[in-house]
C-alpha positions in Angstrom: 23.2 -35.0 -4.1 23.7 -34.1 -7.8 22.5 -30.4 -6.9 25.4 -30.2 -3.9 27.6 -31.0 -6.4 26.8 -28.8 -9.8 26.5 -26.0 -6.8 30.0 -26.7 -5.4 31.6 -27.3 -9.2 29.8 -23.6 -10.0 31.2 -22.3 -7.0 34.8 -23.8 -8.0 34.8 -22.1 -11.3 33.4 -18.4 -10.1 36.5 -18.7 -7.5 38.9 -19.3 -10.4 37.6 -16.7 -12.7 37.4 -13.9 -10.0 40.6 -15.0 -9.0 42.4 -14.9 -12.7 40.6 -11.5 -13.5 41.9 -10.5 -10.2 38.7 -9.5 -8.4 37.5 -9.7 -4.7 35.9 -13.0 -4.3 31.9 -12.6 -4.0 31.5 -14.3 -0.9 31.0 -12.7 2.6 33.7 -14.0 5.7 33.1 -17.6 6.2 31.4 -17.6 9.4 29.1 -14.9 8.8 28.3 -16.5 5.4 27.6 -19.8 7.1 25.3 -17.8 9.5 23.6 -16.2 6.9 23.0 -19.5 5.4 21.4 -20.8 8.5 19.2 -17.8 9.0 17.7 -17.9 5.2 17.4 -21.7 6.0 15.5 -21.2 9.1 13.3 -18.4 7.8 12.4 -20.6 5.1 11.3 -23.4 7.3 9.7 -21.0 9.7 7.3 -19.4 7.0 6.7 -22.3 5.7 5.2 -23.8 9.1 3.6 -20.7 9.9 1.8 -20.5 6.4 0.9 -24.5 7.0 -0.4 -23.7 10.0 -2.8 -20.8 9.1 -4.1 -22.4 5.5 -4.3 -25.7 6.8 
């Protein structure tokens, strides 16, 4: 829980400084962001089964 947190408060202060120096915010449209999300999630859990699986 402590991780979710330091990861949103790091995500609160990029926003602020991109937005002060008046830059494009580094983060892709939400939806597609959240679906990127998902799909490095899934990957993850996908080679991680797959390696399980082959070296036991």
């Amino acid at each position: 829980m402590r991780e979710i947190f330091l990861a949103l408060i790091a995500g609160i202060i990029v926003g602020a400084v991109f937005k002060v120096v008046r830059l494009p915010l580094p983060a892709p449209p939400v939806f597609a962001g959240i679906v990127g999300i998902v799909g490095v999630w899934l990957g993850g859990t996908a080679a991680s089964a797959l390696m399980e699986k082959i070296l036991g």
